[in-house]
N, C-alpha and C positions, 0 to 999 in steps of 0.2 A: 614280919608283922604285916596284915593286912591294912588297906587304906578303907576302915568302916565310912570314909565321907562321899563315896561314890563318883562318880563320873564327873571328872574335871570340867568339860564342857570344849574340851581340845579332841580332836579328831586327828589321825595320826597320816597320815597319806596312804597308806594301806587301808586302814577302817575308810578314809575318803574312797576311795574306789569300793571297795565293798561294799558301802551303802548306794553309791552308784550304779551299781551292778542289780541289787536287790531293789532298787526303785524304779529301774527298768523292766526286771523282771516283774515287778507286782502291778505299774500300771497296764502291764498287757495282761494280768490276769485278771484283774479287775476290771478290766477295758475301760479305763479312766478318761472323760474327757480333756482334753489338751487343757482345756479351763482348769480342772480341779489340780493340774501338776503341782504346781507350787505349794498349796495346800499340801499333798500330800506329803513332799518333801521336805516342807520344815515341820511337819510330823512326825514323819520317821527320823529327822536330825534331833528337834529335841527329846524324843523317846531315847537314842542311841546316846547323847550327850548331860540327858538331865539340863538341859540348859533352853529354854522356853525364847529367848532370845536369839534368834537363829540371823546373821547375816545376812541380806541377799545375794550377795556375790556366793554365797554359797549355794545359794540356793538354782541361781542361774546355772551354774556350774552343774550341780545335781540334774538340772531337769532341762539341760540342752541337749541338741539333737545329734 
């Protein structure tokens, strides 16, 4: 049986690193200013988690160097 309630709002440490991976990869495509990182990263977290509520420790962790 499928879970219709969508994305728990838990990131799993594998998905953690993949969206890691994929936020590095997108600010050099986009050539994002070091200003907009955080922005962008609890964007793509709450897109990925459904959960608008985003950490910042999470978010340091996503957009450090």
């Amino acid at each position: 049986m499928e879970d219709d309630q969508g994305p728990s709002g838990v990131i799993s440490v594998l998905d953690s690193h993949i969206l890691r991976d994929a936020f590095k990869a997108s600010i050099a495509e986009l050539r994002l200013p070091e200003a907009k990182w955080a922005e962008h990263a609890t964007a793509m977290t709450s897109e990925l988690t459904g959960n608008l509520d985003v950490g910042a420790g999470v978010i340091e962790w996503i957009i450090r160097k």
